[in-house]
N, CA, C and O atoms as a GROMACS GRO file, in nm:
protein
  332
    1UNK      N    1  10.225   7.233   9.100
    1UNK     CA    2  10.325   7.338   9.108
    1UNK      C    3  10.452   7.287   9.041
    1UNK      O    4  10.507   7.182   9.076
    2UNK      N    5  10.487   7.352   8.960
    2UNK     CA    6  10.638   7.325   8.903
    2UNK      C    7  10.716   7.343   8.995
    2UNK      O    8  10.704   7.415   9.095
    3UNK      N    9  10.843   7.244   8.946
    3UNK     CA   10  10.977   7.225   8.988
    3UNK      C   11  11.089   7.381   9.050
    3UNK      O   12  11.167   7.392   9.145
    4UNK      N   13  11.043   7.482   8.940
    4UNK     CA   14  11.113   7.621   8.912
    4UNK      C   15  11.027   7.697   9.060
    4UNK      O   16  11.086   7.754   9.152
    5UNK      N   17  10.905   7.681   9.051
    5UNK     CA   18  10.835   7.743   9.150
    5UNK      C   19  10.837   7.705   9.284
    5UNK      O   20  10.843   7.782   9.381
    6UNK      N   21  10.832   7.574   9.285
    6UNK     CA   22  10.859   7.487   9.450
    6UNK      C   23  10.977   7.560   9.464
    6UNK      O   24  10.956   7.633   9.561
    7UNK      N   25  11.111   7.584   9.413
    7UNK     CA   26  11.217   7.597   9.448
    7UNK      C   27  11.220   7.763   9.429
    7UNK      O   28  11.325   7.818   9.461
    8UNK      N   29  11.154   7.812   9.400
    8UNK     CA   30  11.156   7.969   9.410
    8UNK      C   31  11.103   7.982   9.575
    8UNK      O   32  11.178   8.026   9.662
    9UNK      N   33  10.991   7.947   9.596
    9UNK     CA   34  10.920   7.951   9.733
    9UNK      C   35  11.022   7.904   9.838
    9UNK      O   36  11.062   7.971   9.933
   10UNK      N   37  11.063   7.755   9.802
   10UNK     CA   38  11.128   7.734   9.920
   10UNK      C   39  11.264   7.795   9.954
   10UNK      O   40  11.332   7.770  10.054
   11UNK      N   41  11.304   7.911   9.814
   11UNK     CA   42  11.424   8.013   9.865
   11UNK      C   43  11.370   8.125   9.951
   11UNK      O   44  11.447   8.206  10.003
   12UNK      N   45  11.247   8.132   9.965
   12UNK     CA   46  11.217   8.278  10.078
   12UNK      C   47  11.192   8.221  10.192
   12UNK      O   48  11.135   8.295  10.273
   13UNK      N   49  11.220   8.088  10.237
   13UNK     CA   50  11.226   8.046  10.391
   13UNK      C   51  11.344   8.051  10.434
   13UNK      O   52  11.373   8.051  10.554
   14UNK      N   53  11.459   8.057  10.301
   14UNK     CA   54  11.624   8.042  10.329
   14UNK      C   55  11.687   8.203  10.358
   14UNK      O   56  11.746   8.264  10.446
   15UNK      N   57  11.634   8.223  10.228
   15UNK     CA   58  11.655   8.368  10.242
   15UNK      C   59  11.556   8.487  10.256
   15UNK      O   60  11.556   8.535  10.143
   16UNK      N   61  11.471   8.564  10.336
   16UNK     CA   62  11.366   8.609  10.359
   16UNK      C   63  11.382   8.749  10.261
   16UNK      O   64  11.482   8.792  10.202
   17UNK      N   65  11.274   8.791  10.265
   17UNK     CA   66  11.323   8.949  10.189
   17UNK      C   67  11.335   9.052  10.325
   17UNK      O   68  11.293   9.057  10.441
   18UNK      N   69  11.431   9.139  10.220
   18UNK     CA   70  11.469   9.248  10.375
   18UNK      C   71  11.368   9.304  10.330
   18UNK      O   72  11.337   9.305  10.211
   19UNK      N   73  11.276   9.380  10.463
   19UNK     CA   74  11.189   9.490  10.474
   19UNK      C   75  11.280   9.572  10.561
   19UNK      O   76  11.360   9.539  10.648
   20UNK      N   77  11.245   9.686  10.514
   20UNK     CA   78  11.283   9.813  10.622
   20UNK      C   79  11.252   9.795  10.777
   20UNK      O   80  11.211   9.683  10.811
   21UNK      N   81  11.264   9.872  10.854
   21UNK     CA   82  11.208   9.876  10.987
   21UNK      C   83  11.049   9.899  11.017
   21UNK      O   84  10.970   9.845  11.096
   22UNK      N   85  11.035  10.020  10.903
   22UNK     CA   86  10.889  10.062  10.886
   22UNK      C   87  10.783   9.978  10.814
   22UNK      O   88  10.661   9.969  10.829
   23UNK      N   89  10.886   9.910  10.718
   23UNK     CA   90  10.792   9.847  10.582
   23UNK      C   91  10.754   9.734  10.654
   23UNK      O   92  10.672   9.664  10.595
   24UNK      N   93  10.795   9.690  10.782
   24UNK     CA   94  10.748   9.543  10.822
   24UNK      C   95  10.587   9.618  10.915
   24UNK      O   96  10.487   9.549  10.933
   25UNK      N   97  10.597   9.732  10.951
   25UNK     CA   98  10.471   9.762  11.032
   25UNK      C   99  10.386   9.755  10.921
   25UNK      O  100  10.350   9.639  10.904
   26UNK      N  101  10.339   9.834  10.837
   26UNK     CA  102  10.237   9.827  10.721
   26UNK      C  103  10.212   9.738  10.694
   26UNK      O  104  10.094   9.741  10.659
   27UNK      N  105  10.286   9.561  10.677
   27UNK     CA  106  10.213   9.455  10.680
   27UNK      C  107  10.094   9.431  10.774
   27UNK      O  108  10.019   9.333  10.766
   28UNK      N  109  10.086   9.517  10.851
   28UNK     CA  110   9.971   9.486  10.952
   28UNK      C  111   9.858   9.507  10.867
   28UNK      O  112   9.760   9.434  10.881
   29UNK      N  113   9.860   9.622  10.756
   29UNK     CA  114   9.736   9.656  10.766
   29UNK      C  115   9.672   9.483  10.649
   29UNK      O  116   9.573   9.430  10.700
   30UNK      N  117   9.712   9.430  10.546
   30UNK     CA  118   9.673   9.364  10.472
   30UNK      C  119   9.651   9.221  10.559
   30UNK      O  120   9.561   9.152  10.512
   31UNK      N  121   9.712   9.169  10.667
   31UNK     CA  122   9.665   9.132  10.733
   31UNK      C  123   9.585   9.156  10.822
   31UNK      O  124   9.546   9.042  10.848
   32UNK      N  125   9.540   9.213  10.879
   32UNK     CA  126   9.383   9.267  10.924
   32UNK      C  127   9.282   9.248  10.852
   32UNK      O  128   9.184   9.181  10.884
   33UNK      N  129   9.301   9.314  10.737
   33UNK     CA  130   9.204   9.307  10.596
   33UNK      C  131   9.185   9.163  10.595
   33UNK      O  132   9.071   9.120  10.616
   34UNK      N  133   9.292   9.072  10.571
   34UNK     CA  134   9.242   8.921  10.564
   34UNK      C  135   9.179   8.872  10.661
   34UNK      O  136   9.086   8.800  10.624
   35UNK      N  137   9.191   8.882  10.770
   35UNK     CA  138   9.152   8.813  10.894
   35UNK      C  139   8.978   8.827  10.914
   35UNK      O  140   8.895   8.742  10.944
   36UNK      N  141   8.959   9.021  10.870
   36UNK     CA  142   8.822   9.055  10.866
   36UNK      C  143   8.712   9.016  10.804
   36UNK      O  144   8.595   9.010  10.843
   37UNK      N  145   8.784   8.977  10.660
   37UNK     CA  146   8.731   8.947  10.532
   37UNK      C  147   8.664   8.786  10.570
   37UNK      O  148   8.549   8.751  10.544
   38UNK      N  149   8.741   8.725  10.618
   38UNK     CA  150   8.726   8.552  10.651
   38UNK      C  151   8.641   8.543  10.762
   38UNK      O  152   8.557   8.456  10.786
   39UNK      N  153   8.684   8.675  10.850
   39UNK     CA  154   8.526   8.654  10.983
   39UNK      C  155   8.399   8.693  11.032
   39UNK      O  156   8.326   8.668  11.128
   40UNK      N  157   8.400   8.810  10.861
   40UNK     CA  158   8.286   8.874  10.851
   40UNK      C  159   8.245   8.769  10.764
   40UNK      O  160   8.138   8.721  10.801
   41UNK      N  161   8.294   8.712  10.657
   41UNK     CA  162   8.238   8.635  10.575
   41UNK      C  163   8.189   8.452  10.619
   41UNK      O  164   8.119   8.382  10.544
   42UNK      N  165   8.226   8.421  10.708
   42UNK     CA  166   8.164   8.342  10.800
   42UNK      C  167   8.050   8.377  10.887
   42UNK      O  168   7.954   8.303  10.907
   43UNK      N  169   8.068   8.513  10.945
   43UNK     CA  170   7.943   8.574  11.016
   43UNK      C  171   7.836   8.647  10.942
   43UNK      O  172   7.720   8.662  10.977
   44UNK      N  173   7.899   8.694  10.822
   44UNK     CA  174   7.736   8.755  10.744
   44UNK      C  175   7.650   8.667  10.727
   44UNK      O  176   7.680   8.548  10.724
   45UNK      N  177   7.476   8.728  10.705
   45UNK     CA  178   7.330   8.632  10.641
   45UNK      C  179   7.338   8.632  10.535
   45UNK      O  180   7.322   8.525  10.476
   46UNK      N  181   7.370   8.769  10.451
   46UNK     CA  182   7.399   8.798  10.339
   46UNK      C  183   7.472   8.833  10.268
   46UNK      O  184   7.555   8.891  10.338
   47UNK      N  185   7.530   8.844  10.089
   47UNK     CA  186   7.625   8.908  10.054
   47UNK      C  187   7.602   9.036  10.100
   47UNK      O  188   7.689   9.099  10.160
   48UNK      N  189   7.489   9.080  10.075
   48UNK     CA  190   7.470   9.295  10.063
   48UNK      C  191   7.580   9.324  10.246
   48UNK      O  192   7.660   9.417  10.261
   49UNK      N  193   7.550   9.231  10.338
   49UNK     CA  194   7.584   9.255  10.444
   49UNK      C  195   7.766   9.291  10.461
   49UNK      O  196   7.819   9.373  10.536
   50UNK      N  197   7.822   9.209  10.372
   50UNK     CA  198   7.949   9.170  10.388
   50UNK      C  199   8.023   9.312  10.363
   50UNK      O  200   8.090   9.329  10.464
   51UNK      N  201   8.036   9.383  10.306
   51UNK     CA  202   8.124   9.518  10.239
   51UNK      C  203   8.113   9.613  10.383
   51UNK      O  204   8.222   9.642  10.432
   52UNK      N  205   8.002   9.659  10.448
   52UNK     CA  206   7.975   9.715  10.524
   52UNK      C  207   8.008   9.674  10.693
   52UNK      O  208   8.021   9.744  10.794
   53UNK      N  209   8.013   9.572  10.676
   53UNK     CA  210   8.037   9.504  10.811
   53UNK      C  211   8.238   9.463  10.821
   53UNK      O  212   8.316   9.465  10.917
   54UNK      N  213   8.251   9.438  10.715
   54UNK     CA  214   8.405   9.392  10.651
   54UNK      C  215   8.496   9.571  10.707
   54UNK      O  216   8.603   9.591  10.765
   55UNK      N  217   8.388   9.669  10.652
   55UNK     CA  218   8.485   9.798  10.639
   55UNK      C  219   8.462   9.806  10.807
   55UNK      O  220   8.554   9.771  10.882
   56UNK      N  221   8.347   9.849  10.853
   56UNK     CA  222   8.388   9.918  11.007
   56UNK      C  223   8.441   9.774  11.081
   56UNK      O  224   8.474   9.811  11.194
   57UNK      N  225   8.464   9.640  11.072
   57UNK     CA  226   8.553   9.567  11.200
   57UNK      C  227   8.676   9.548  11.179
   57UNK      O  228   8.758   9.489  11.250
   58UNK      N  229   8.703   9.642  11.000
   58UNK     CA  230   8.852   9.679  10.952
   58UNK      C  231   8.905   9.783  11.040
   58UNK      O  232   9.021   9.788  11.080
   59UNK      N  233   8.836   9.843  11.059
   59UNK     CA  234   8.876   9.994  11.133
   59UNK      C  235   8.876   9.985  11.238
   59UNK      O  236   8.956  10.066  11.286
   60UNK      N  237   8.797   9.892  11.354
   60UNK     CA  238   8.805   9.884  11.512
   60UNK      C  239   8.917   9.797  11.510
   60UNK      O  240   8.958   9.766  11.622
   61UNK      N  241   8.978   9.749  11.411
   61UNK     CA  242   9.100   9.665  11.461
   61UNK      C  243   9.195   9.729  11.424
   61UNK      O  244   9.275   9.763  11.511
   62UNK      N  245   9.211   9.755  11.333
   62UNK     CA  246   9.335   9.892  11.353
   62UNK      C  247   9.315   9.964  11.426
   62UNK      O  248   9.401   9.945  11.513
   63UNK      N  249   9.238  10.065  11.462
   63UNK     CA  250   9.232  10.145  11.557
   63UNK      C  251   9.282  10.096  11.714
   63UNK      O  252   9.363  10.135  11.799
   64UNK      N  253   9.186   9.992  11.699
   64UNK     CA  254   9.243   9.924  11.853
   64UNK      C  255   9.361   9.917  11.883
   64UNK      O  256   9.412   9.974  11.979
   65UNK      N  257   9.424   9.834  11.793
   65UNK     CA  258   9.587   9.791  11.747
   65UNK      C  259   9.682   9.902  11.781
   65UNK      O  260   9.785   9.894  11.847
   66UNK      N  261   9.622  10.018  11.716
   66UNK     CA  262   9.689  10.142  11.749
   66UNK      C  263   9.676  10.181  11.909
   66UNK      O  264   9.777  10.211  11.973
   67UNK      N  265   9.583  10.179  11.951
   67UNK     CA  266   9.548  10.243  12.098
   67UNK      C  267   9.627  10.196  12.202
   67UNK      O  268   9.681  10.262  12.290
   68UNK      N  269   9.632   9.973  12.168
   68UNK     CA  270   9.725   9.916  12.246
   68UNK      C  271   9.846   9.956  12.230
   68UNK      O  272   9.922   9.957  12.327
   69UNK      N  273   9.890   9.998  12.095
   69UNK     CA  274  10.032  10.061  12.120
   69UNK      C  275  10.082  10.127  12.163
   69UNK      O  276  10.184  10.122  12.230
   70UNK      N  277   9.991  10.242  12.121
   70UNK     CA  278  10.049  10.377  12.254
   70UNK      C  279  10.015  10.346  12.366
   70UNK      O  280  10.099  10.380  12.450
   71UNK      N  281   9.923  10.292  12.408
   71UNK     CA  282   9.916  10.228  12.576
   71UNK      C  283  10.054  10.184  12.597
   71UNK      O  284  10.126  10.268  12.652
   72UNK      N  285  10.121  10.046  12.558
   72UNK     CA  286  10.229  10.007  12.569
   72UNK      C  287  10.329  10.090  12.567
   72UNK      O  288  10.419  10.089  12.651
   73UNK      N  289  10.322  10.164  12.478
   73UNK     CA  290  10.474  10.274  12.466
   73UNK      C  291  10.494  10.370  12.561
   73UNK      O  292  10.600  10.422  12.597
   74UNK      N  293  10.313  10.399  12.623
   74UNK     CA  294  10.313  10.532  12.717
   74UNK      C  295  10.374  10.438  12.857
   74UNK      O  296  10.460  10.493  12.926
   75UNK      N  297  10.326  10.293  12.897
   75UNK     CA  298  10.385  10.244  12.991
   75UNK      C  299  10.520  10.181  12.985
   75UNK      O  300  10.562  10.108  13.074
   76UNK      N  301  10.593  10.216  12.864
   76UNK     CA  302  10.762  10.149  12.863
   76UNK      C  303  10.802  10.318  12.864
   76UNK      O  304  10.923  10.339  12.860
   77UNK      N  305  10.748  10.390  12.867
   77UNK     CA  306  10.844  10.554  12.904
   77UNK      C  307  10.827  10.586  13.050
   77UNK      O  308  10.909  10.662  13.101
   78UNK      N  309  10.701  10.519  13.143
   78UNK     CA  310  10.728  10.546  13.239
   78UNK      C  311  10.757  10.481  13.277
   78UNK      O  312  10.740  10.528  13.390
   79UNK      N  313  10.803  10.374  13.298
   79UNK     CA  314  10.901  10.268  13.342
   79UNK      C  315  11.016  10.320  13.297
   79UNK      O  316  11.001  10.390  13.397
   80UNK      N  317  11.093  10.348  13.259
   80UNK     CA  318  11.222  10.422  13.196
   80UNK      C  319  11.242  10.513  13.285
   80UNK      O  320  11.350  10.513  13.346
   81UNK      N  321  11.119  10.636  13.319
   81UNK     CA  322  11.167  10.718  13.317
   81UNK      C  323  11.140  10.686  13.484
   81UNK      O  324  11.221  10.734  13.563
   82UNK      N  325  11.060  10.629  13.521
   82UNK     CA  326  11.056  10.634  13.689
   82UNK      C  327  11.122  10.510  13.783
   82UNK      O  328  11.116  10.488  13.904
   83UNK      N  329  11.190  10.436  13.664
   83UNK     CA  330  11.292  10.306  13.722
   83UNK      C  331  11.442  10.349  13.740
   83UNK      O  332  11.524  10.267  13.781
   0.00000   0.00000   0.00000
């Protein structure tokens, strides 16, 4: 790694990039994607297996992700509203 590049990288630990409020949630989804990709691809027999198995444990984890949220949100409104 060059000199120009080490020191490019080690300016986004100093200075981070601003994301919006929103733009930091949507990082979820490309991380998911990675996480799936690395544990389907450790758990498949085969390549043919990997695309198919990669897409639906993409989707039970977002989905999930989502479900825990509104769980959480539905129990911080009634706490609000009955505290």
């Amino acid at each position: 790694m060059s000199t120009l590049a080490a020191l490019m990288l080690a300016l986004l630990f100093i200075h981070p990039l601003k994301l919006p409020a929103g733009g930091r949630l949507w990082m979820f989804l490309p991380l998911a994607l990675c996480v799936t990709v690395v544990y389907r691809a450790t758990r498949a027999r085969t390549a043919a297996d990997l695309p198919r198995a990669t897409v639906i444990s993409f989707v039970q984890i977002v989905v999930g992700m989502c479900l825990i949220a509104v769980a959480f949100y539905l129990v911080h409104e009634a706490v609000l509203r009955f505290s």
